[in-house]
N, C-alpha and C positions, 0 to 999 in steps of 0.2 A: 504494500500500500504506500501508494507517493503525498506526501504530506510535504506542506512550507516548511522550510529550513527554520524559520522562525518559531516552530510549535518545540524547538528545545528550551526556548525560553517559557515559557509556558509551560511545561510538563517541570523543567526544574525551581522556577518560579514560585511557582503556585503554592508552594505546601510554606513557602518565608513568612508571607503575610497571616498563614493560618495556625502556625508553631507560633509567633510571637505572641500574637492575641491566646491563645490558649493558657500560655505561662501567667498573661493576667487576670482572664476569667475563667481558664476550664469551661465547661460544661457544653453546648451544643457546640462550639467551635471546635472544641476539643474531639467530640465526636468526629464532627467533620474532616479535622485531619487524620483519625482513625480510618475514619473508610473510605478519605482521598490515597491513603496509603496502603491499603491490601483488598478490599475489595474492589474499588476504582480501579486499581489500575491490573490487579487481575483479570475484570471485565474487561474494559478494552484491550488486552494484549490479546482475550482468546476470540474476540470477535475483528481483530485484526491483525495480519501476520503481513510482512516483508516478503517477495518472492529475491530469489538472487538479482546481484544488484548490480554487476561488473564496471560501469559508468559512472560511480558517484553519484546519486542522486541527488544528494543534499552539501556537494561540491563548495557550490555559490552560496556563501553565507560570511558576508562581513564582519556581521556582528556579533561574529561566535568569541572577538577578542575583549569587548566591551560584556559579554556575555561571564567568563572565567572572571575576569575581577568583579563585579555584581557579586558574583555567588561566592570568591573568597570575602567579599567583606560583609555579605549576610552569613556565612560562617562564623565570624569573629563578632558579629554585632548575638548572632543566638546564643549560642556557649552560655558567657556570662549570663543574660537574660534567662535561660533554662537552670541553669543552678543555681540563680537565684531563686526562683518561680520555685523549684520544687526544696530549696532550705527554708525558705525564712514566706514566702507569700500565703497568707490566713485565709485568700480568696478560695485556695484548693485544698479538699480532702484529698484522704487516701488514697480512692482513686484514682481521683484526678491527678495525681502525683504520679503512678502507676503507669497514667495513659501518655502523658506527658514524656515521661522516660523516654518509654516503647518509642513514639513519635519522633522524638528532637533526636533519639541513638540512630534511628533508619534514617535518615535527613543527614546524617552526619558521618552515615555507615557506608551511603548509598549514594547520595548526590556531591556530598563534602567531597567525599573519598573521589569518587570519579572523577571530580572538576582537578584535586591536586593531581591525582592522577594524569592528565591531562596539561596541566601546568609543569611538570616535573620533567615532560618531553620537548619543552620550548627553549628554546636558543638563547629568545629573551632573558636579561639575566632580573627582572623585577618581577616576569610572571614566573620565573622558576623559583626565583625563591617565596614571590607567595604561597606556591603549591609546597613547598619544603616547611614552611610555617603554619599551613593548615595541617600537616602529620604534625610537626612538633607538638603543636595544641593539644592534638589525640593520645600524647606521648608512644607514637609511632616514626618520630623523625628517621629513623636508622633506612626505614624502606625507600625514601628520595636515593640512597645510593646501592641499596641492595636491589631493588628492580630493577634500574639501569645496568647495573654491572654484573648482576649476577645472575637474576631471574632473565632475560634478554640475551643473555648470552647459552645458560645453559637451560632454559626454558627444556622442559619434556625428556632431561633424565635425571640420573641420581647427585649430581651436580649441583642441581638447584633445588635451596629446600622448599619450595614455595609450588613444585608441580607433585599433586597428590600422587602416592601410589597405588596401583590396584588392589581393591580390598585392605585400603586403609580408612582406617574412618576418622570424620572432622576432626573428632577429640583428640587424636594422636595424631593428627595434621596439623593443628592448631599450638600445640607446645611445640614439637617440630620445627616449623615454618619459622614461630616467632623467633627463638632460639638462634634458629637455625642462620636467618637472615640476617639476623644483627651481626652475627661473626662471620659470615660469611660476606657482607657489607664493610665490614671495618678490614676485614684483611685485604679486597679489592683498593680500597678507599688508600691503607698504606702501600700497595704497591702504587698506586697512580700518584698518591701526594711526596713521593719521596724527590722530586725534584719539582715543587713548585709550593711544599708550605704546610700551611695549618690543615689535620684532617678535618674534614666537618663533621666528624662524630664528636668535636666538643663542641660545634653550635646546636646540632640534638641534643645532649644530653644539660647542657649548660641552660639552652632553652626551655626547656622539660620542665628545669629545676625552678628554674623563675617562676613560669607559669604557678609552679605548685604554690612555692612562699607565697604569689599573688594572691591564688587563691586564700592559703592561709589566713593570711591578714586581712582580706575583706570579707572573709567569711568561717573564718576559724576553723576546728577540725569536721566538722560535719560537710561543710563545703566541700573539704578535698575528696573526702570520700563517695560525696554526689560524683566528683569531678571525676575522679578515679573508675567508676562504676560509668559514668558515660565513657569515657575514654575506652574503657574494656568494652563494651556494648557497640561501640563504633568501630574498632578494630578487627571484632571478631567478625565483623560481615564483612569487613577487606580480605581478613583470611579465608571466609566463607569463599567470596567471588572468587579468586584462587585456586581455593580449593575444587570448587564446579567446573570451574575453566579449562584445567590441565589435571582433572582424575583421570590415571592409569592409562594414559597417553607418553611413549616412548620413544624418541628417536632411533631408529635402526643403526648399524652400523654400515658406513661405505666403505669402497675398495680398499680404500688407501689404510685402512684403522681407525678411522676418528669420525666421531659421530657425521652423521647425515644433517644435511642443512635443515632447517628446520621449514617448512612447507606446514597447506592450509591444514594437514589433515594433525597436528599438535596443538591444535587447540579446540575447545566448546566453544559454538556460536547458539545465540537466542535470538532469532527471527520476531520476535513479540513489538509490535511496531510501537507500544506506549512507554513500555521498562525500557526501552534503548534511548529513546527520546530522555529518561527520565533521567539516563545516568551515561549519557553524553556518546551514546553509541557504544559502550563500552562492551555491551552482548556481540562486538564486532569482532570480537577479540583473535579468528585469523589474523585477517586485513591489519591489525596492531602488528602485530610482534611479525608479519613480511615487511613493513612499513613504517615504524616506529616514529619516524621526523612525522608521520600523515597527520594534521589536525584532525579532529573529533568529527566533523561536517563531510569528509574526504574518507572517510570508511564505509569500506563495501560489503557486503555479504557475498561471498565467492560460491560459484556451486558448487563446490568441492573440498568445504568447510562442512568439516562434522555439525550436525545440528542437535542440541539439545531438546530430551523431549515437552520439556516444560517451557515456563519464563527462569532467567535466572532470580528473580525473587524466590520461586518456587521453590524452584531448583534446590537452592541456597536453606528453605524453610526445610525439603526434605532431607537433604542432609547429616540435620537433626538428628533421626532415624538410620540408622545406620544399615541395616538390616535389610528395610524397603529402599533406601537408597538403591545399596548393592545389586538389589532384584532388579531395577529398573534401570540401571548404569552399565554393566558388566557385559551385560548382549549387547550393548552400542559397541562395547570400547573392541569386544572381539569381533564385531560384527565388519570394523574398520581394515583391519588386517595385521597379519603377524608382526610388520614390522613396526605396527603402532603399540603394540604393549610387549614387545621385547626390551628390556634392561638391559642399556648397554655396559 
């Protein structure tokens, strides 16, 4: 389905003005970004689907730059406003604390994430380091140079901790990954900075720290631990989409001994025309990692790109479940060929 290049601002848009107003009254608004966030856009993904896309369909889109800063600075304006909204504001019950969470962590899990995401592969050095300060926030900084250097490079074998392996489940994916990447990120980061300076593992971690005293001080210890608990809540659906993206997908071996270039068929794509819009094409995730410098608007969906059976929200929910995962993943992953879940 061919849609205005403009409907990403809109689909990412839309839930800013309905998360802020929540943190001050809850109650119907708050509903509302409830089910603009999982039954909305469930609906529309399964009543509309992408066919392969090979042209760029959403190529022409100018404002996809004015677009990335927009949503890093409603990232930085929600945060504070949600930890406050759910420490100290008397307007919300329990609930509504509850719903709030849920809300502002997918907003931050999903849309934040995608847009640094997406800033982390820019050349520009203001919008890269935006998207490098929307992880710090999440106290996820280390990933601005661990999916550059490492997840990109060794994407789809045992190499990189961030592509799932077959009949691994999230939970063991998730310590893993995090772990995994951070050292895996820092020893990349020293071999590249040994002849040009400071790593920037101590502007993540140095940044991290700030952030927390901030919090501290304007909101004592209960704050951080709001803060702390959204950060994990936003992180774990970065590892999430990771985890969906590249389960039990393996680069083969070529002639020469060293792995095989990596081609469309190493990665999960989600054809769901509303969750891609939502999270900056990022169900593109082929077209990404053949194409890396491609802005967000410039991702195709290739026929030749494994498809996932769900939305990657879904996807990402069923995961959860490890078991029904497995059942409904496993006949993809072999159904692709020997040389996509062979260990190299």
């Amino acid at each position: 389905m061919k849609t205005s290049p403009t409907f990403f601002a809109i689909a990412t848009l839309a839930p800013v003005p309905m998360i802020a107003a929540s943190a001050f009254w809850g109650g119907w608004v708050l509903l509302a970004s409830l089910v603009y966030l999982t039954v909305f856009v469930f609906a529309l993904d399964e009543l509309a689907r992408d066919t392969a896309d090979p042209n760029g369909q959403d190529a022409e889109f100018p404002a996809s730059e004015i677009l990335t800063v927009l949503l890093g600075g409603a990232h930085f304006a929600l945060l504070p406003l949600v930890i406050w909204a759910l420490c100290a504001n008397p307007a919300l019950g329990l609930a509504e604390k509850l719903g709030l969470f849920f809300v502002a962590g997918v907003f931050f899990g999903q849309i934040s994430n995608a847009n640094a995401h997406e800033l982390i592969h820019r050349t520009n050095r203001l919008q890269f380091n935006l998207g490098v300060w929307i992880y710090v926030s999440l106290l996820f900084g280390h990933h601005a140079s661990a999916h550059r250097l490492v997840h990109h490079v060794h994407v789809a074998s045992e190499k990189d901790p961030n592509s799932a392996r077959l009949n691994e489940s999230f939970y063991h994916f998730a310590g893993r990954a995090w772990i995994g990447s951070f050292k895996r990120g820092f020893q990349a980061e020293v071999q590249r900075q040994r002849m040009s300076g400071i790593n920037p593992y101590f502007q993540y971690i140095a940044g991290s720290c700030f952030i927390i005293l901030l919090v501290l001080f304007a909101g004592g210890a209960t704050a951080v631990a709001v803060y702390l608990a959204l950060a994990a809540h936003a992180t774990s659906q970065l590892l999430m989409s990771d985890y969906v993206q590249h389960y039990g997908l393996r680069r083969g071996i070529a002639p020469d001994g060293k792995l095989a270039p990596v081609d469309m068929r190493h990665s999960w794509n989600a054809p769901h025309w509303f969750s891609r819009h939502m999270m900056l094409n990022a169900p593109r995730h082929s077209d990404h990692h053949a194409h890396p410098g491609r802005k967000f608007p410039e991702l195709v969906q290739p026929e030749t790109a494994p498809v996932l059976p769900y939305s990657l929200p879904v996807m990402g929910a069923l995961a959860l479940f490890p078991r029904a995962f497995r059942k409904v993943m496993n006949p993809k992953v072999a159904a692709i060929g020997a040389n996509a879940i062979k260990a190299p």
